[in-house]
C-alpha positions as CSV (number, residue, x, y, z in Angstrom):
1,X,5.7,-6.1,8.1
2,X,3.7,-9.4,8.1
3,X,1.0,-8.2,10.3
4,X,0.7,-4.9,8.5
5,X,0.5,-7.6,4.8
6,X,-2.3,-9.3,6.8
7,X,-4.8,-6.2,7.0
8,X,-4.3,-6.5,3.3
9,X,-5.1,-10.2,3.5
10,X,-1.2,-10.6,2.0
11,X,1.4,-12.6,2.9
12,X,4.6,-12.7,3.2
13,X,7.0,-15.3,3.2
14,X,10.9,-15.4,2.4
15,X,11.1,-17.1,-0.7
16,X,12.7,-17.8,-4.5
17,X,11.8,-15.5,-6.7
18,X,12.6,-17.3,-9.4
19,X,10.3,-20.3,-9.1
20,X,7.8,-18.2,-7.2
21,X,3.9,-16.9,-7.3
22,X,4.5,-14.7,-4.7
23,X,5.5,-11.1,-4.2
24,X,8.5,-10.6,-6.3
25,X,11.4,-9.2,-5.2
26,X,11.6,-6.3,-7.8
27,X,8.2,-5.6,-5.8
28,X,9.0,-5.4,-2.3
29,X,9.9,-2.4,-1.5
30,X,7.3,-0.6,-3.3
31,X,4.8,-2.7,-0.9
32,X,7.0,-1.9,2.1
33,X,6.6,1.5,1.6
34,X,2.7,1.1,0.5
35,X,3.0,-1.0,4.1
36,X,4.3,1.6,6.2
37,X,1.9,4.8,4.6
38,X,-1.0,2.0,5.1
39,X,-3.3,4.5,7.6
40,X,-2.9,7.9,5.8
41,X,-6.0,7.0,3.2
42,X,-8.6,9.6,2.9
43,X,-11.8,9.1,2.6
44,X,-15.1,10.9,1.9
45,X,-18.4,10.8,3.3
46,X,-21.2,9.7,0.4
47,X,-24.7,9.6,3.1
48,X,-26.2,7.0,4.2
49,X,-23.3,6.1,6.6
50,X,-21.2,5.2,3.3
51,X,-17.8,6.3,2.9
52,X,-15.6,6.2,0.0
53,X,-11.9,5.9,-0.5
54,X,-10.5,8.6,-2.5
55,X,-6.6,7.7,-2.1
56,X,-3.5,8.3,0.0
57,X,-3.0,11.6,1.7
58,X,0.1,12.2,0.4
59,X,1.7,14.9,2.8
60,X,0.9,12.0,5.6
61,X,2.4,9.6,3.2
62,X,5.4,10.9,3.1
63,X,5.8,11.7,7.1
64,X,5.0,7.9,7.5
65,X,8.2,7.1,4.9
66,X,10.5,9.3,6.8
67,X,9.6,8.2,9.9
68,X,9.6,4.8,9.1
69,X,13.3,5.5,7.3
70,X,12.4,4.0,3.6
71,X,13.6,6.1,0.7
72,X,11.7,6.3,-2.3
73,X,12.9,6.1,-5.9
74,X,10.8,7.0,-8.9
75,X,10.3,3.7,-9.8
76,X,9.0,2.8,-6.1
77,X,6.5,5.6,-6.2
78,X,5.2,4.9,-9.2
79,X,4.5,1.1,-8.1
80,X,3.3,2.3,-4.9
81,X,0.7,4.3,-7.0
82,X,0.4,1.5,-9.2
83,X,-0.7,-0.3,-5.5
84,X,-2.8,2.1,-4.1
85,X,-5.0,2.4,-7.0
86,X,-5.9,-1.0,-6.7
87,X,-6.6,-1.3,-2.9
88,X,-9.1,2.2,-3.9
89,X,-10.6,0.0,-6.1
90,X,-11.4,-2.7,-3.4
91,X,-12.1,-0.4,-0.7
92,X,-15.0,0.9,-3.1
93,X,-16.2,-2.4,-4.1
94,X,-19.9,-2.8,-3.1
């Protein structure tokens, strides 16, 4: 899982949550699963040689949970969402 946080330029590191400014632990598995559906983005072509993220593909999303064993709550998929609209946002940047 680190070297999938590190495309992300995140790490991870065991640590308290309590007297930490890290990834919380009420977090995790929402960025596990974020992790493991990490290369089913889509993107669109805008000319130019420009492409632009448009968000997860979510039928490949959910073939990369399954496979990858993690079960998803509600609350987990809504903070995966919660993820994945910020990382659109930086893929778009500039």
């Amino acid at each position: 899982m680190e070297a999938d946080a590190a495309l992300w330029g995140l790490e991870i590191e065991p640590q308290d949550t309590a007297a930490s400014d890290g990834i919380w632990a009420e977090h995790l598995p929402a960025l596990r699963a974020f992790l493991a559906a990490g290369t089913q983005w889509r993107f669109i072509a805008m000319g130019e040689g420009r492409m632009r993220a448009v968000g997860l593909d979510y039928t490949g999303v959910e073939v990369a949970l399954n496979r990858a064993g993690i079960e998803t709550t509600p609350r987990i998929w809504r903070d995966m969402q919660a993820i994945e609209i910020a990382a659109r946002t930086a893929l778009n940047e500039g």
